[in-house]
C-alpha positions as CSV (number, residue, x, y, z in Angstrom):
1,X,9.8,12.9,-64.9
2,X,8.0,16.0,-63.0
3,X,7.7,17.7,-66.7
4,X,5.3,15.5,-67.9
5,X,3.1,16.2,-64.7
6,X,3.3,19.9,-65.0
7,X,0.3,21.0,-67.5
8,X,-3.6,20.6,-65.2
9,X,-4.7,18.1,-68.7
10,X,-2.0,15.7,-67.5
11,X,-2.1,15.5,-63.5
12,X,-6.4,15.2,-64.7
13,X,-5.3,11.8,-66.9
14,X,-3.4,10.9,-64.1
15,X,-6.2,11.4,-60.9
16,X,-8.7,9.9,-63.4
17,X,-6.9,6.5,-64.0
18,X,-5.8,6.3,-60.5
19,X,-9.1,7.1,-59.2
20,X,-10.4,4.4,-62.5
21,X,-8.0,1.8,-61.1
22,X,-9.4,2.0,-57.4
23,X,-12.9,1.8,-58.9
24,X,-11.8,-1.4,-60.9
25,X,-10.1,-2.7,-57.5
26,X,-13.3,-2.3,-55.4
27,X,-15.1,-3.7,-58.1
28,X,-13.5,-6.7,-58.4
29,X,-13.2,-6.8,-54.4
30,X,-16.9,-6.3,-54.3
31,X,-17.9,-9.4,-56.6
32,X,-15.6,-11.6,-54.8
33,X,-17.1,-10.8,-51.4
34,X,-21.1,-11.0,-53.5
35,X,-19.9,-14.6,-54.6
36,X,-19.0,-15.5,-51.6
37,X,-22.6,-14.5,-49.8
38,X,-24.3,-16.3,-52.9
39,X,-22.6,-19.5,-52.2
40,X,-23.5,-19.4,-48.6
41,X,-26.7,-18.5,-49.3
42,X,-27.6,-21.3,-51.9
43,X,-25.6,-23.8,-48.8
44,X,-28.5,-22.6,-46.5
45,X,-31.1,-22.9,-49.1
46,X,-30.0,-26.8,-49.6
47,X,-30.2,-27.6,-46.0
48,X,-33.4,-25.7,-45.6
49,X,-34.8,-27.6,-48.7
50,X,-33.6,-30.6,-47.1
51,X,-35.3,-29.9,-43.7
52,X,-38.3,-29.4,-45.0
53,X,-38.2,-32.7,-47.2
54,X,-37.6,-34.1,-43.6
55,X,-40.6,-32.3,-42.5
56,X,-42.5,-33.3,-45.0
57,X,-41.8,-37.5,-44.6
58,X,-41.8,-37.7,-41.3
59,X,-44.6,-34.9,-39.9
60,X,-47.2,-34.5,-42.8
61,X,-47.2,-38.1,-44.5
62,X,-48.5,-39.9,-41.0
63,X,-50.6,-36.8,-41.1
64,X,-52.0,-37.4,-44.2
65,X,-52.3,-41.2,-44.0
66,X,-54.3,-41.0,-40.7
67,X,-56.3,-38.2,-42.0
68,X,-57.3,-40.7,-45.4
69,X,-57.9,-43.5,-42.9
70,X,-60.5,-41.3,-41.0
71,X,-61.8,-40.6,-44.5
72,X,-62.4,-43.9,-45.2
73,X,-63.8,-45.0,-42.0
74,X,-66.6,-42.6,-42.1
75,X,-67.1,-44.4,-45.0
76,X,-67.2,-47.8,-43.5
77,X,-69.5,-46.5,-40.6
78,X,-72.0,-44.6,-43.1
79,X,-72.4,-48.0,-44.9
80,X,-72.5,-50.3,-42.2
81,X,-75.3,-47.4,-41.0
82,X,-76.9,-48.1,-44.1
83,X,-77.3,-51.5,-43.5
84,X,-78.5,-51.4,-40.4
85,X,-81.0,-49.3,-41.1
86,X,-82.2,-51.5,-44.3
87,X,-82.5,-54.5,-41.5
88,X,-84.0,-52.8,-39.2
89,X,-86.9,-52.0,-42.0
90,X,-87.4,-55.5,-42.8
């Protein structure tokens, strides 16, 4: 068994798989661990999304709604100034 390993061409082909076959090893050890992060990360991603969509209904849409009711009752007030000021002529 120790004659095949005797010539440097051999004990090279045999460092170079080895050191192939670790490569491969952390490789695949490496794209476990990456898949692993990924999955977390798109679990976070959900409940942020989530959160915000929270957020959104129950911060901004009052928000908005008041803001448009403001809107409008500027509205109101700039007609019913309107009129007044039409009575007030006549």
């Amino acid at each position: 068994m120790l004659e095949m390993y005797s010539t440097p061409l051999n004990i090279l082909y045999l460092v170079l798989s080895i050191g192939f076959a670790l490569l491969v090893i952390f490789l695949v050890v490496t794209l476990c661990r990456i898949n692993k992060i990924l999955k977390n990360i798109n679990k976070v991603t959900d409940k942020a999304k989530d959160t915000v969509d929270l957020i959104n209904h129950y911060l901004w849409q009052p928000i908005k709604i008041m803001m448009m009711v403001m809107e409008k009752s500027k509205e109101f007030g700039a007609k019913q100034a309107k009129k007044t000021t039409k009575r007030k002529k006549k």
